[in-house]
KEDREN-880406 format. One record per residue (C-alpha): x, y, z. Coordinates in steps of 0.2 Angstrom, whole numbers, padded with zeros to 4 digits, always signed. Layout:
N
XYZ/...
//
This chain:
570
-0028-0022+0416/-0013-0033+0419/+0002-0029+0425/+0018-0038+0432/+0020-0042+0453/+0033-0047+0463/+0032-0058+0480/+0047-0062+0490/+0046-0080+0497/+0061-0084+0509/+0071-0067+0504/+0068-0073+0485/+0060-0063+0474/+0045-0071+0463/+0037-0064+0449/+0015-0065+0444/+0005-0057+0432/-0011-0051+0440/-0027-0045+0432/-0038-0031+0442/-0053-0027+0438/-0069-0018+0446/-0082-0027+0456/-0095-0020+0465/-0087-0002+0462/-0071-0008+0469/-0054-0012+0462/-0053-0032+0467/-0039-0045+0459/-0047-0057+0443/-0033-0065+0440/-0016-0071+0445/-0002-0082+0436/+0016-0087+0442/+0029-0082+0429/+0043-0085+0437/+0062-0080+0444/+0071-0066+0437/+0081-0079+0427/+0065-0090+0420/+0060-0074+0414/+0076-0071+0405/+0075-0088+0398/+0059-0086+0392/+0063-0069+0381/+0079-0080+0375/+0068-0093+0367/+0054-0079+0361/+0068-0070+0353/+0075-0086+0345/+0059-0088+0337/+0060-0070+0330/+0078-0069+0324/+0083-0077+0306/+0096-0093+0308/+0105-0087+0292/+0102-0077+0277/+0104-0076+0262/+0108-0062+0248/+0103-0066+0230/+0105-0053+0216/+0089-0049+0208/+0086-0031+0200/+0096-0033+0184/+0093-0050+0182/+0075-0044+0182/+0075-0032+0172/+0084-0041+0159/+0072-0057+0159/+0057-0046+0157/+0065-0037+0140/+0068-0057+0136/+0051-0063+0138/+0041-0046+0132/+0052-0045+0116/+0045-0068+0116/+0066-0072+0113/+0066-0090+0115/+0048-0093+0108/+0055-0086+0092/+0071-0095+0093/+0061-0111+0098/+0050-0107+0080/+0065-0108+0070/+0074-0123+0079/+0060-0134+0078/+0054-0149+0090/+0064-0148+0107/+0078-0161+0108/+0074-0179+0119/+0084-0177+0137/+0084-0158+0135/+0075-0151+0152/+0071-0133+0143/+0070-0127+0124/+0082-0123+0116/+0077-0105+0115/+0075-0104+0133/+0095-0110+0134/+0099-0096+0122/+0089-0083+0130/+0097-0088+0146/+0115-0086+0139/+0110-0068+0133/+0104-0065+0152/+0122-0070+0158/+0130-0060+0145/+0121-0045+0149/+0123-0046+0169/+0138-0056+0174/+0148-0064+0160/+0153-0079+0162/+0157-0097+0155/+0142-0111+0151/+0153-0121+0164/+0151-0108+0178/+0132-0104+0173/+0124-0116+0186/+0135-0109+0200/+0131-0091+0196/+0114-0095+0193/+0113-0099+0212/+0119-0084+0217/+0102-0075+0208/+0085-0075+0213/+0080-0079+0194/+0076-0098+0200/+0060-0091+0210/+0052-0079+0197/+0060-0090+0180/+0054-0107+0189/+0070-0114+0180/+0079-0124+0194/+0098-0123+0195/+0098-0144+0191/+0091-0140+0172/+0107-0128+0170/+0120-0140+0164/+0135-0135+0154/+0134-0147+0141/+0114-0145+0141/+0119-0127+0133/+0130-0137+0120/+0115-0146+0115/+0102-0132+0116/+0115-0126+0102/+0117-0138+0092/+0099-0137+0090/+0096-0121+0081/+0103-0122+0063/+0115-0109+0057/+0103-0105+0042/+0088-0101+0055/+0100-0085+0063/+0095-0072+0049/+0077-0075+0051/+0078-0075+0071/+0085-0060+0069/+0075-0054+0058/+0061-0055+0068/+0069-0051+0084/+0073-0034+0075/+0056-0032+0072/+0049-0034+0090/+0059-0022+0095/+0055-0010+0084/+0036-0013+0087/+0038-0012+0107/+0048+0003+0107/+0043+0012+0090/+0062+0011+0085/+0068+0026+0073/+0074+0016+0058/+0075+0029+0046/+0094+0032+0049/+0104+0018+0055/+0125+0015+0058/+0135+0004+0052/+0150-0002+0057/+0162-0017+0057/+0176-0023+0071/+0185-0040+0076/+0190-0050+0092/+0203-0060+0096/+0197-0078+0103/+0212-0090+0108/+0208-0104+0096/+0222-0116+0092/+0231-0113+0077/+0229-0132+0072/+0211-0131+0076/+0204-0134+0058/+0185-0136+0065/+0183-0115+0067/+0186-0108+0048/+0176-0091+0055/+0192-0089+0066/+0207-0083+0057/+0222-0072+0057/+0220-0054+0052/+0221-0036+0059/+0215-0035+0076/+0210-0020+0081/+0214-0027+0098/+0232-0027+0094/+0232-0045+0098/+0239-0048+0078/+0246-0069+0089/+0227-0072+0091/+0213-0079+0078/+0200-0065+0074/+0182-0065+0073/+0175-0053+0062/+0157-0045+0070/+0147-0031+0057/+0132-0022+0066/+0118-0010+0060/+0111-0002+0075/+0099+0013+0077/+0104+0032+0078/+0094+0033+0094/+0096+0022+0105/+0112+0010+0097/+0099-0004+0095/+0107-0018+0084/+0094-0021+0068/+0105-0033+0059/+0123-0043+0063/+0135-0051+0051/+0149-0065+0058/+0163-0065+0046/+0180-0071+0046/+0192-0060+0053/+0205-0062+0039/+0191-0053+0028/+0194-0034+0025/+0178-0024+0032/+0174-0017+0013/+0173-0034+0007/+0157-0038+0019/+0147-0021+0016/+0139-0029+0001/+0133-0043+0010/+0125-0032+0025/+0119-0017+0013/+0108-0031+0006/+0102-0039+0020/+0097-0025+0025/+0088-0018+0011/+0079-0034+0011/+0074-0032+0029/+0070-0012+0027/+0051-0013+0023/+0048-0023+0037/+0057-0015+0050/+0049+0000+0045/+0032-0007+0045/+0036-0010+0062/+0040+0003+0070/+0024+0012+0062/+0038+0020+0049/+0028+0011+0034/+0035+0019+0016/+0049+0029+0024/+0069+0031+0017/+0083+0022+0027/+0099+0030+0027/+0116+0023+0031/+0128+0030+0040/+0146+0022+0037/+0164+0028+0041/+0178+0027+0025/+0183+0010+0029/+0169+0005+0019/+0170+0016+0003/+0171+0008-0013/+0167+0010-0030/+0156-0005-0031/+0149-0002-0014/+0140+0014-0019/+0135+0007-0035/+0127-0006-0022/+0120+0006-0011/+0113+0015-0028/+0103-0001-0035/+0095-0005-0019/+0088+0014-0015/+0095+0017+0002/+0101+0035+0004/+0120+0036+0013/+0130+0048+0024/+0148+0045+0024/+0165+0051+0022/+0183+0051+0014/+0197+0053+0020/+0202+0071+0022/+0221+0067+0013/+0212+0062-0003/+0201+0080-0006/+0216+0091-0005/+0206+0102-0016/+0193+0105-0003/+0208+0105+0012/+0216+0120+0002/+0202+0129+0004/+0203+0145+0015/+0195+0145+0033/+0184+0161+0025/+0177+0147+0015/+0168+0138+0029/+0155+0144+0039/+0147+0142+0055/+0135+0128+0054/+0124+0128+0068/+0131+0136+0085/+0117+0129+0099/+0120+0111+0093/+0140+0112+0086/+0149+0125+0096/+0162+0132+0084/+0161+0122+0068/+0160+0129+0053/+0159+0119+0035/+0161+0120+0018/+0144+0113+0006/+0150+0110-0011/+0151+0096-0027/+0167+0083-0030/+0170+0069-0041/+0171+0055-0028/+0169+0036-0032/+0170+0038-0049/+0153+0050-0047/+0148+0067-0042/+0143+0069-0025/+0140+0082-0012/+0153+0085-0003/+0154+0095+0015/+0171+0099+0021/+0169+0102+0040/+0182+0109+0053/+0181+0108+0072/+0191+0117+0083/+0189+0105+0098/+0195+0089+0085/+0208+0103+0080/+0215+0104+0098/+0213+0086+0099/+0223+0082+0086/+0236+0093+0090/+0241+0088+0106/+0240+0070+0100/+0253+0073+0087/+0264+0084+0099/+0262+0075+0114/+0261+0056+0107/+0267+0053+0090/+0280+0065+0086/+0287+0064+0103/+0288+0045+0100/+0298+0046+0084/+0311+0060+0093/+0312+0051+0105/+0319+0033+0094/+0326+0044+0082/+0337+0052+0098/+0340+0034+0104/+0345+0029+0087/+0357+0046+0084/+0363+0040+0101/+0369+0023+0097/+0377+0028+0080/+0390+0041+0089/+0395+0027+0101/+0403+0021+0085/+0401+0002+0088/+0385-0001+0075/+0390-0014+0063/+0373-0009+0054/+0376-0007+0036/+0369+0010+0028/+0353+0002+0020/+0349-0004+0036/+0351+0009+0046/+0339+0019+0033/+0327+0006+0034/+0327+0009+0053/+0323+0028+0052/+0308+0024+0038/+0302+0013+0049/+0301+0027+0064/+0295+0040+0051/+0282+0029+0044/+0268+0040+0050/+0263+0051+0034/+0262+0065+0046/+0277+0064+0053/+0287+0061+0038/+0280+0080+0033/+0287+0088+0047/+0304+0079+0050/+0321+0081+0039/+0336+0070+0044/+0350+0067+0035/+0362+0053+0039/+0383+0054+0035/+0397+0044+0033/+0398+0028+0025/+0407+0014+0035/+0393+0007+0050/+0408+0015+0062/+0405+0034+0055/+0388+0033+0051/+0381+0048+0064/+0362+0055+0060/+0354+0071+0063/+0337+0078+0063/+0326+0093+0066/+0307+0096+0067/+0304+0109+0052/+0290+0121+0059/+0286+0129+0044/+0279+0110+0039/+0272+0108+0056/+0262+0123+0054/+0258+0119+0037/+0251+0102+0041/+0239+0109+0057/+0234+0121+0046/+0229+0109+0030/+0223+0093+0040/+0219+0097+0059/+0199+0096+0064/+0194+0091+0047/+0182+0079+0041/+0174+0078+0023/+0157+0070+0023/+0147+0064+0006/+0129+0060+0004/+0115+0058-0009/+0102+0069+0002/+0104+0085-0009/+0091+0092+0003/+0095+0090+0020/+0103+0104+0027/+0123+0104+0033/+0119+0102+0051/+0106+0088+0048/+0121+0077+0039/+0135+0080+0054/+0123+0076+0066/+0119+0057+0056/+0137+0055+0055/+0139+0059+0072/+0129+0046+0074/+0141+0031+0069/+0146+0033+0090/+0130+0023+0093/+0139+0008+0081/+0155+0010+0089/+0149+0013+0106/+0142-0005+0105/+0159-0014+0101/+0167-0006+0116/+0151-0014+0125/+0156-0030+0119/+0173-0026+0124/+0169-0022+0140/+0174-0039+0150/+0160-0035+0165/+0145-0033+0154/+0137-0035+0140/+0155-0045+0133/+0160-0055+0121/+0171-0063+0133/+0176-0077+0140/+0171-0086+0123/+0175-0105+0125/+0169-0111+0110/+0180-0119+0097/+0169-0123+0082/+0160-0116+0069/+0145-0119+0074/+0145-0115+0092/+0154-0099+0088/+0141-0090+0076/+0129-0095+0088/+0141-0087+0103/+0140-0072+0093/+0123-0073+0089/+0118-0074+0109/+0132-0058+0112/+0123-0048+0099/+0103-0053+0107/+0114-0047+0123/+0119-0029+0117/+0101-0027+0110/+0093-0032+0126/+0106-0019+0137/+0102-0005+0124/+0085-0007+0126/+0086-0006+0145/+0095+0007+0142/+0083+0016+0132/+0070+0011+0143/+0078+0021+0158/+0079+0036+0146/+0061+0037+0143/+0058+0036+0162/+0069+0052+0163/+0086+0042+0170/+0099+0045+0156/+0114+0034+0160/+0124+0023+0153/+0126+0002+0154/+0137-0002+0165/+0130+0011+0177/+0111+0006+0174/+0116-0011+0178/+0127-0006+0192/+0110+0002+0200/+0098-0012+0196/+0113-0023+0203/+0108-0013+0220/+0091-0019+0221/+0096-0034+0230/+0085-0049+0237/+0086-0055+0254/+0082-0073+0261/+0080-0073+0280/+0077-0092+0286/+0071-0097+0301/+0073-0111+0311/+0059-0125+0313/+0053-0136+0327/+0048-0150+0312/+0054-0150+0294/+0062-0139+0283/+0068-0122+0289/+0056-0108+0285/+0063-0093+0273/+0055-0076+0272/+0060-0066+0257/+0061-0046+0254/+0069-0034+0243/+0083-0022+0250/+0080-0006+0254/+0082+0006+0236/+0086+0025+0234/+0076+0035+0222/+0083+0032+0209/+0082+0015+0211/+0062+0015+0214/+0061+0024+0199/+0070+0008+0190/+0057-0002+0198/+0044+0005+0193/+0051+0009+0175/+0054-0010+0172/+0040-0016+0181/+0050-0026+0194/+0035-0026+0207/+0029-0041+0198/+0043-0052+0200/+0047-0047+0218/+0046-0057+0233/+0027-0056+0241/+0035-0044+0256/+0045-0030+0253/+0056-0018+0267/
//
């Protein structure tokens, strides 16, 4: 057994490592070895320690980039891409479907430009598990990558892609949502190259910017775009629905046959910016059933209806809402109509109006009242009237407030006004928490129709996803042609399909969140790179994942992260 002993040589103390051991029944001394002064010793645990100790680390982002690349390559993005796009280009390091699948990683994780992409790229651990070095990542090698893939080949990438997806996760496309939006780019006026990009109205308020108009079809569960439609964003929305309801018609059997769905009905779910007489015609000829709606102004038949009218629909799924089933001419045709009332939308609505848009037109109209008694308004009368139609244009408020306006020089013009409750009572009572819904399923009962409108969230969820400047966004687009543009919005839309998916994933492994705070726990899962110094040659790194919380491991095992680890693992 060894053990450490000191000697003191000249009043010096001297440290040895001796060995005892038995001989001949006796404890006797084996073995004895100088180690050295107090301070050789210190010297020596120094150096050992040193040696044990990283020089530097290194933290790379790892469990969202992760999970997103393995939806990328299961669902085979940039081999279908590549099947479309033909041979790869001379000079380009990667395909062009691996360029594009890599712009829909970025877009899902940490937006960001082509430009910046090497420099974020850096800051990931993708280069060890992708094998794509940082060097490959060139801006202008993401130009040419799309340049590559021909507009004409995005419908039957999609296409296919749609159909992946359905396969791998056995997708519900029976009832899909359908919706239309815009967003503003900040193309030059004078830029003639980007006819996609026009002026329009932006339902960004942005009216100084060029639009870029963006229709998706995505599933009811889940919010899983199926089909996407760029379009300029002069374009009214109605004026695309014909182009989408046949694509998808087209695309119906197959993405049904998918999913294992072989023979079943689609239905569509759209809101009344799409209604038309020539659009249901459309939707008529190519057999696909609809839910949809009108606005409530236009059946005042079914809104003078008494409450007694309506009932309850279904309380353990709806709360308080009560309906009306019945039959209207709409369209030009006879149609089920369901007249709906909520009381939550009810009390919604009416603080809305109180709080926001009736006290914004007292509030002018006072200011305006104001600045005629001064007497000093060299406004003419017609003017003047112009102004206050301008603050009453709301229909709603032009029900509930009377003003009259006296004197006819600008100097003795002097307006007054009142809020008629009677009207304001009237309106709450006619209008607030209704809906009128329409469909062909004759058969479906009332709550099974709410419940596919209600769907239409999922559609609009997804454009505030792509609104969302920190994930999953359609910005920073800096693109300024045709081309490159479609294909922008092409990798945004593979983008939003690949977050939805995760997102769907978690929920099958019993974490029900939503993107940003699924990626926000996957951006947890960190990797760390420890490096050690080296007598000879390069530094040696050591790589481990951070520590996790529950919930975390459960992300890695749900997305099967293990297999793109580091080898150890704190």
């Amino acid at each position: 057994m060894a053990s450490l002993y000191k000697k003191v040589i000249s009043g010096k103390p001297y440290w040895y490592l001796r060995e005892m051991g038995w001989v001949d029944g006796k404890p006797k001394l084996v073995s004895e070895r100088y180690v050295g002064t107090a301070a050789e010793i210190e010297a020596l645990l120094d150096a050992r320690e040193d040696r044990m100790l990283p020089e530097r680390t290194r933290h790379l982002d790892f469990g969202a980039v992760a999970a997103a690349w393995g939806l990328l390559a299961g669902l085979g993005v940039a081999a279908v891409i590549d099947g479309e796009a033909g041979a790869r280009r001379a000079g380009l390091p990667l395909s062009p479907g691996t360029y594009l699948a890599l712009a829909a990683l970025n877009r899902v994780v940490d937006p960001c430009s082509k430009r910046a992409f090497a420099e974020w790229w850096r800051t990931t651990a993708a280069d060890r598990f992708t094998k794509i070095p940082v060097s490959a990542l060139d801006h202008r090698r993401f130009w040419d990558a799309m340049h590559a893939v021909p507009l004409a080949a995005l419908p039957r990438i999609e296409e296919k892609l749609a159909a992946a997806a359905c396969a791998r996760f056995g997708l519900d496309t029976s009832s899909v949502a359908l919706d239309m939006t815009n967003f503003a780019t900040f193309i030059d006026t004078g830029n003639g190259r980007a006819p996609i990009a026009q002026r329009g109205k932006a339902k960004q308020k942005r009216a100084d910017l060029r639009l870029v108009g963006l229709g998706l079809v995505v599933t009811r569960d889940g919010g899983v775009p199926l089909l996407s439609h760029a379009y300029p964003g002069s374009k009214p929305d109605v004026t695309q629905f014909p182009q989408m309801i046949a694509a998808l018609a087209a695309r119906h059997a197959a993405l049904a046959a998918a999913a294992g769905q072989g023979g079943a009905e689609m239905t569509v779910v759209f809101d009344a910016g799409q209604n038309s007489e020539a659009n249901f015609a459309l939707l008529a000829a190519t057999k696909l059933r609809y839910v949809g709606s009108v606005p409530a102004s236009d059946c005042r038949d079914l809104l003078a209806l008494p409450a007694s009218a309506r009932a309850v629909v279904d309380k353990e799924r709806f709360g308080g809402l009560t309906a009306c089933d019945t039959r209207r001419e709409v369209y030009g045709t006879e149609r089920r109509a369901i007249l709906t009332h909520s009381p939550e939308l009810h009390a919604h609505q009416a603080r809305g109006f109180d709080g926001t848009t009736l006290a914004k037109a007292a509030r002018q109209l006072d200011e305006l009242a104001a600045t005629l008694a001064r007497g000093k308004t060299r406004r003419a009368r017609d003017k003047v009237e112009a102004e206050i139609g301008k603050i009453t244009h709301d229909a709603w408020v032009r029900r509930v407030i009377t003003w009259q306006l006296t004197g006819g020089t600008p100097k003795d013009l002097r307006l007054a006004w009142s809020i008629d409750q009677h009207a304001r009572a009237a309106l709450e009572q006619e209008i607030f928490g209704k809906h009128v819904l329409i469909t062909d399923h004759h058969d479906w009962p009332a709550a099974e129709v709410i419940a596919a409108y209600r769907s239409q969230s999922e559609a609009e969820f997804s454009f505030r996803q792509m609104k969302d400047p920190h994930a999953v966004s359609f910005s920073p687009m800096h693109h300024w042609t045709e081309h490159n543009i479609r294909i922008h919005v092409f990798t945004c839309v593979i983008a939003l399909q690949i977050a939805h998916l995760m997102r769907l994933k978690a929920q099958r492994a019993g974490l029900r969140m939503s993107v940003r705070e699924l990626l926000a726990q996957l951006a947890g899962i960190g990797e760390t790179v420890l490096i050690y110094p080296a007598e000879r040659g390069r530094p040696k790194a050591r790589r481990m994942l951070t520590e996790t919380t529950a919930t975390q491991g459960k992300l890695i095992e749900a997305f099967q992260l293990d297999r793109y680890a580091p080898a150890v693992r704190s």
